[in-house]
C-alpha positions as CSV (number, residue, x, y, z in Angstrom):
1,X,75.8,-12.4,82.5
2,X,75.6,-9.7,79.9
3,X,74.0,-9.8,76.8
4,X,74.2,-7.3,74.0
5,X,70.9,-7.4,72.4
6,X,70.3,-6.3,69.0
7,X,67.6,-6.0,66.3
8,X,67.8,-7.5,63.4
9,X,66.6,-7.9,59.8
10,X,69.1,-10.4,58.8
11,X,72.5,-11.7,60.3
12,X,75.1,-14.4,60.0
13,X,77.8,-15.8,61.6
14,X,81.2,-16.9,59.6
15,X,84.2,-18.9,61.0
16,X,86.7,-19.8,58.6
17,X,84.9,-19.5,55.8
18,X,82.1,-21.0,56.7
19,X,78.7,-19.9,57.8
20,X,77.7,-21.5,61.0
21,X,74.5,-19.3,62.0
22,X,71.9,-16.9,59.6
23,X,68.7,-15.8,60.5
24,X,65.9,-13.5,59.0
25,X,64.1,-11.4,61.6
26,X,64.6,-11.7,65.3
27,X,67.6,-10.8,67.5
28,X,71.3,-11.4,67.3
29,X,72.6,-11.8,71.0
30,X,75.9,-10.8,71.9
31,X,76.5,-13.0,74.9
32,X,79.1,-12.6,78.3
33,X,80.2,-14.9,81.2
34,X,81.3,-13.7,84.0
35,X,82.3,-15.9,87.1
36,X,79.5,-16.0,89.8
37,X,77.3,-16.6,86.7
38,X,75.5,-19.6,86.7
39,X,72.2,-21.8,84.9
40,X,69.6,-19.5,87.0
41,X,71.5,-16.6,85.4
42,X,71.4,-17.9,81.9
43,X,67.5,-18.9,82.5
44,X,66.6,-15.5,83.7
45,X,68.1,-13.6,80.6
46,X,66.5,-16.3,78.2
47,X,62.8,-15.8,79.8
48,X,63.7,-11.7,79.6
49,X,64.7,-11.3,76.2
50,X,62.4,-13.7,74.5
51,X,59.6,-11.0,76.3
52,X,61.2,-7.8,75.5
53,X,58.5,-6.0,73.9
54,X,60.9,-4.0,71.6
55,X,59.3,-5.1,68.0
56,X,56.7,-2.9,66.4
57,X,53.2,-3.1,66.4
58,X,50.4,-2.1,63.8
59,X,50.4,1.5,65.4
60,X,54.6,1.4,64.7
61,X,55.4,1.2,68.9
62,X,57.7,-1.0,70.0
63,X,54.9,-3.6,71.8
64,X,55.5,-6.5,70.3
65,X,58.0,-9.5,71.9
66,X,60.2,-11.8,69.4
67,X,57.5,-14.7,70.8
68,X,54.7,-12.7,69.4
69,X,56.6,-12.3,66.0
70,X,58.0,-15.5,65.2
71,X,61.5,-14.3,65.3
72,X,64.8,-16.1,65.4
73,X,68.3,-15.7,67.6
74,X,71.6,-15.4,66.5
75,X,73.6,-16.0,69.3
76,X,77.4,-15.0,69.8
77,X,79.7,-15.7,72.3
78,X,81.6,-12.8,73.4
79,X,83.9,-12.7,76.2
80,X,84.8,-9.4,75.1
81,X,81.6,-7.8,77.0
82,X,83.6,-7.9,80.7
83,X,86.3,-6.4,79.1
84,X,87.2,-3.4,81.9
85,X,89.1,-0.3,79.8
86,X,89.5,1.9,82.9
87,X,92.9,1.7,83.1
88,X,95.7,1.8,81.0
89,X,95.1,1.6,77.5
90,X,94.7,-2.5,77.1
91,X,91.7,-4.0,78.2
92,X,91.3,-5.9,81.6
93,X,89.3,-9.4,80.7
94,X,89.9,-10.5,84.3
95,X,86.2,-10.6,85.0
96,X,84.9,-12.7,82.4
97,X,84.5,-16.2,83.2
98,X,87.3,-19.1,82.0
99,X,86.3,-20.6,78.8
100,X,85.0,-24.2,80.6
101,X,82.8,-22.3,83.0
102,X,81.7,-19.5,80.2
103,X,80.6,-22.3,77.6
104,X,78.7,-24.4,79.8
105,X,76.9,-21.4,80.7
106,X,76.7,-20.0,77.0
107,X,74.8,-23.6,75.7
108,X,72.4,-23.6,78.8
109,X,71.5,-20.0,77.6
110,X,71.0,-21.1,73.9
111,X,68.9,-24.7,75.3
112,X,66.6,-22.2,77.8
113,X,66.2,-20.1,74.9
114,X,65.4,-23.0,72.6
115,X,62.8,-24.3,75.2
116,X,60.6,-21.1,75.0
117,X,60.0,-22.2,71.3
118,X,62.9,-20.0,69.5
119,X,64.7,-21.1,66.5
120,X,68.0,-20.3,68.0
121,X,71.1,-20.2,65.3
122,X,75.0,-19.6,66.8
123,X,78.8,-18.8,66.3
124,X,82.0,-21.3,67.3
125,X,82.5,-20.7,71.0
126,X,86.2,-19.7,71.4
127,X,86.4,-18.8,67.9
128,X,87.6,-15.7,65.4
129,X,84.2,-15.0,64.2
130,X,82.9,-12.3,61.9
131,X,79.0,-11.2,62.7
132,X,77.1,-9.7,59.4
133,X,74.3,-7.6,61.1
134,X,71.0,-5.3,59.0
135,X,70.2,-3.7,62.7
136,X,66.6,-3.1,62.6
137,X,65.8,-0.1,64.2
138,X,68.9,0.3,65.1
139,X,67.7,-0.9,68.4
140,X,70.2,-2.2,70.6
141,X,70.0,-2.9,74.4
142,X,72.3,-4.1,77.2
143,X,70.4,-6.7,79.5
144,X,72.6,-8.1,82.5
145,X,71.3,-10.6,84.8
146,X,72.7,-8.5,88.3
């Protein structure tokens, strides 16, 4: 898995008009399958980024984890993340996982990271979605399960 992790002061999630996911403070997750990815995968990057210490603390360094702050996900499915752009000049989305193995994965994520105690808001999987993001910081951080 690959997760695209992002700091955030507010963020939503449209599809067709509609807002499926908004959140104040906390992280907005941009979230990749790929094939040998499984529930021990998605478990692993939940427990990591719910510790990440990259929220400030009283003395402004980045020691604080979205646990300790109360914060919120937004979380986005994106095969988009194993696109490979090595060759040619269209991307290669051969390594991200078919979209019944990818969204099985993609809820156990969200459930592990609703388990730790985290309000946990999300997209349409498979959907045209567009992301509104206030990146805090900006801080933004790749995090891959390999």
């Amino acid at each position: 898995m690959r997760v695209v992790v992002q700091r955030s002061k507010a963020a939503s999630v449209t599809v067709a008009g509609e807002v499926t996911g908004k959140i104040d403070n906390g992280l907005v997750l941009l979230v990749g399958v790929t094939h040998d990815d499984n529930e021990d995968a998605a478990a692993y990057l939940a427990d990591k980024i719910v510790n990440l210490r990259i929220f400030e603390d009283e003395a402004e360094k980045m020691n604080l984890s979205l646990l300790d702050v109360g914060g919120q996900i937004l979380s986005i499915s994106q095969f988009t993340l194993y696109g490979n752009c090595l060759k040619g000049r269209r991307p290669n989305f051969m390594e991200a996982a078919r979209p019944d193995q990818a969204i099985q994965i993609y809820d156990a994520f969200n459930r592990f990271l609703q388990e730790k105690g985290v309000h946990v808001e999300a997209g349409c999987f498979g959907a045209m979605m567009e992301v509104s993001l206030v990146n805090d910081g900006p801080v933004t951080l790749i995090v891959e399960s390999k």
